[in-house]
One Martini backbone bead per residue (centre of mass of N, CA, C, O) as a GRO file, in nm:
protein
  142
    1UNK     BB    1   0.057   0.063  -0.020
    2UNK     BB    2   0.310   0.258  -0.005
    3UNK     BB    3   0.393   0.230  -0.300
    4UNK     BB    4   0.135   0.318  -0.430
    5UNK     BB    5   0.127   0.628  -0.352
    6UNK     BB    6   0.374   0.683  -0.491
    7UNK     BB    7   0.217   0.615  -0.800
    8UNK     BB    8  -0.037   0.608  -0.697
    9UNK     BB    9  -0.389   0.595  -0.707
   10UNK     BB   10  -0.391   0.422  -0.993
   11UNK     BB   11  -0.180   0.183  -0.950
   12UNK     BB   12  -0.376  -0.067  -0.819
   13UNK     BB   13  -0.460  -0.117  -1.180
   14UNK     BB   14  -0.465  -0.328  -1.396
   15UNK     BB   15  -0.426  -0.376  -1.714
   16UNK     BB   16  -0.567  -0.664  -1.768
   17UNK     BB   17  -0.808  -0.539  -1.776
   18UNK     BB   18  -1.104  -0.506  -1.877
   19UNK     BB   19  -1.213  -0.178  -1.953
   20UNK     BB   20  -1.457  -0.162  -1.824
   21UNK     BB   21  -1.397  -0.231  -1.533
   22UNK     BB   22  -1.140  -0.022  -1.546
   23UNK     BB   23  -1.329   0.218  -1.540
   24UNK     BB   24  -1.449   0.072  -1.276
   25UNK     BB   25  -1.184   0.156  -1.051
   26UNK     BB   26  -1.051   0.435  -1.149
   27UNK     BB   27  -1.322   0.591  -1.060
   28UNK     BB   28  -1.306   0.489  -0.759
   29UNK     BB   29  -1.056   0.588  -0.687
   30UNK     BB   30  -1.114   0.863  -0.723
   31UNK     BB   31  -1.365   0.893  -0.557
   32UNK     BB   32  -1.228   0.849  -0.273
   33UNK     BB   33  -1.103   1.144  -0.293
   34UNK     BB   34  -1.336   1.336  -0.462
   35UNK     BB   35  -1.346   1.271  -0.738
   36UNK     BB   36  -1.689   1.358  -0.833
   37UNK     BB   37  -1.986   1.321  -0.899
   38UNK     BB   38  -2.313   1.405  -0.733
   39UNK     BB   39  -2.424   1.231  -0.984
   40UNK     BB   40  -2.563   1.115  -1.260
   41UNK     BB   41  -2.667   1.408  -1.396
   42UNK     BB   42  -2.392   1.499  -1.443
   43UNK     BB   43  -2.290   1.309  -1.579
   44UNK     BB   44  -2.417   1.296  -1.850
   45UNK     BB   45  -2.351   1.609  -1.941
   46UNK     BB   46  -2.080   1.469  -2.000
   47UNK     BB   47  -2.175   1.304  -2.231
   48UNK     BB   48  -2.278   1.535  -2.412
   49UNK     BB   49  -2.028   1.641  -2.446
   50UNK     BB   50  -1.849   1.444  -2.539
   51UNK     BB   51  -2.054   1.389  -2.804
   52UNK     BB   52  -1.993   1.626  -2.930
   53UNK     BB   53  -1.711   1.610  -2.971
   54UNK     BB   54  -1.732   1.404  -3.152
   55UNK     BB   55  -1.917   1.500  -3.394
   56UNK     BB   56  -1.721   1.697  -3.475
   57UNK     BB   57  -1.531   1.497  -3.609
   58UNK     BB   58  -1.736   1.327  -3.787
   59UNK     BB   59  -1.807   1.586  -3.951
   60UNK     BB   60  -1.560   1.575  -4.082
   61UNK     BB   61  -1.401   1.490  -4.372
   62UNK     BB   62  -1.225   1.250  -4.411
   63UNK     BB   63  -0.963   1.433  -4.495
   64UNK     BB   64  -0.990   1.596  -4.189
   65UNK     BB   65  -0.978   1.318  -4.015
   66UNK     BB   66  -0.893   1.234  -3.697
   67UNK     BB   67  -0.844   0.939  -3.588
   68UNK     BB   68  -0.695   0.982  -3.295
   69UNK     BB   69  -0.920   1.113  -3.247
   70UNK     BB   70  -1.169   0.958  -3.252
   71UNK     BB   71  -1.067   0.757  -3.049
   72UNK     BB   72  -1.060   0.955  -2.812
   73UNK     BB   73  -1.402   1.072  -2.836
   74UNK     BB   74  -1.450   0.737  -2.816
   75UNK     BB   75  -1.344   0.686  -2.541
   76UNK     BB   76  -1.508   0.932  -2.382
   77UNK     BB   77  -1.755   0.856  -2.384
   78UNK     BB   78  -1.738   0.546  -2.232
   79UNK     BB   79  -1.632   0.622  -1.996
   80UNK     BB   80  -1.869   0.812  -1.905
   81UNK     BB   81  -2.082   0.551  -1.944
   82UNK     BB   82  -1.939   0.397  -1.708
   83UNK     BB   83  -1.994   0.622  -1.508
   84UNK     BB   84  -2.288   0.594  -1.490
   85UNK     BB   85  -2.320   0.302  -1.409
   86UNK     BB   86  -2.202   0.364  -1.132
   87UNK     BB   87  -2.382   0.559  -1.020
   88UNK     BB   88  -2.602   0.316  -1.051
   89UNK     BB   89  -2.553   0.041  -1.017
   90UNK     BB   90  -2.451  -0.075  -1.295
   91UNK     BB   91  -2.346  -0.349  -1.476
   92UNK     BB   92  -2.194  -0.282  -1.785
   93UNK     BB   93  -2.167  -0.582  -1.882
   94UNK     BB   94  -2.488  -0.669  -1.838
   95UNK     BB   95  -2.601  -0.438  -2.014
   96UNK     BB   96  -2.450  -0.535  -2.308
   97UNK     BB   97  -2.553  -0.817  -2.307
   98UNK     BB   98  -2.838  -0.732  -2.315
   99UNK     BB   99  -2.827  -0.586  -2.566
  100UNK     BB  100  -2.701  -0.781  -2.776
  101UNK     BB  101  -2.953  -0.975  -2.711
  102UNK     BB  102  -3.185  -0.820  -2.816
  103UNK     BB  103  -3.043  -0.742  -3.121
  104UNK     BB  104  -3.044  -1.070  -3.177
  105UNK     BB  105  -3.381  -1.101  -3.182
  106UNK     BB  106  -3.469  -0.864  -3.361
  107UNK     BB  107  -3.269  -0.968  -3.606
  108UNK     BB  108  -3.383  -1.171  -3.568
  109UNK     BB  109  -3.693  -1.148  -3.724
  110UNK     BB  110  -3.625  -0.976  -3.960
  111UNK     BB  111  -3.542  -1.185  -4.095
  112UNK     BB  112  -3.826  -1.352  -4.071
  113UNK     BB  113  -3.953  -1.158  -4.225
  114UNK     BB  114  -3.865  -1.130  -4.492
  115UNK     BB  115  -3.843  -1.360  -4.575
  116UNK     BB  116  -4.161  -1.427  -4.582
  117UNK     BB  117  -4.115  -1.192  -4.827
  118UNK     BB  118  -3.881  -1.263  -5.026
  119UNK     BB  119  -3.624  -1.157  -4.863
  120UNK     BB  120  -3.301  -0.991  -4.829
  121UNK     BB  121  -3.122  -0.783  -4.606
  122UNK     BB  122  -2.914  -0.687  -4.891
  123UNK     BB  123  -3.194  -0.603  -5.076
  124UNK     BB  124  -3.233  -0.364  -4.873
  125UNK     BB  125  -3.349  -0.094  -4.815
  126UNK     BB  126  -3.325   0.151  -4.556
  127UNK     BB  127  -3.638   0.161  -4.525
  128UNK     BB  128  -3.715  -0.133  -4.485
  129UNK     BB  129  -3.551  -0.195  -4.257
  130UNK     BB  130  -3.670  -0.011  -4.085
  131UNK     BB  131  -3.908  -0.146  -4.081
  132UNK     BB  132  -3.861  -0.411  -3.997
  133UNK     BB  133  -3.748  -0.329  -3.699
  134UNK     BB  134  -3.995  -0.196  -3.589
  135UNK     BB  135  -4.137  -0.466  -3.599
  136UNK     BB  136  -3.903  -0.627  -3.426
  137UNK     BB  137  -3.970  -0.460  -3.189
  138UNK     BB  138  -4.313  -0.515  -3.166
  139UNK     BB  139  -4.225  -0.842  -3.113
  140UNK     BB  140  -3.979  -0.817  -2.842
  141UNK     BB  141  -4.165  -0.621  -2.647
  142UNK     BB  142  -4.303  -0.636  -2.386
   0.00000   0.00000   0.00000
């Protein structure tokens, strides 16, 4: 402990941990010290600068976009997303995989509609496709 002090208040963050994890830790030890918002509607503030920042980068045109910053800017998105997580007390890896088995109940619904109406999804417009998405959602939504 003493010489984690030494090196730092984040210094006895394992570097080999997944990212997600990584960021509330990071989080944790911060608020310990008392870096942190008081609220979750503060961290969304900073999620919306944070988003706004992205959007900028991404609004120029691809022959003036840094990726370095595009990927800079994107991933302060995820991590203030990270710290909303923390401060609501949910668990972002669970909250991610349960995001992703929606996606791909709704995507599987979405391919189950096209087919039976002798559709293939590579060959769907992308108004088709948002019809498609918009009825496997009123159809796999509680």
């Amino acid at each position: 402990k003493k010489n984690e002090k030494k090196r730092g208040a984040l210094a006895g963050v394992p570097e080999s941990l997944p990212a997600l994890l990584k960021t509330l830790r990071i989080t944790e030890k911060a608020a310990a010290l008392g870096f942190d918002w008081e609220k979750p509607e503060h961290v969304l503030t900073k999620v919306r600068e944070e988003v706004e920042e992205l959007a900028q980068v991404v609004g120029r045109s691809k022959d003036e976009r840094d990726e370095a910053k595009l990927r800079e800017e994107l991933g302060d998105v995820l991590f203030s997303i990270a710290n909303v997580a923390r401060h609501l007390r949910v668990d972002p890896e669970a909250a991610l995989q349960a995001a992703n088995r929606k996606f791909a109940q709704r995507f599987a619904a979405m391919e189950a509609l096209a087919s039976a109406r002798g559709w293939s999804l590579d060959g769907c417009t992308m108004e088709q496709l948002e019809a498609l998405w918009q009825q496997a959602k009123a159809q796999t939504d509680p």
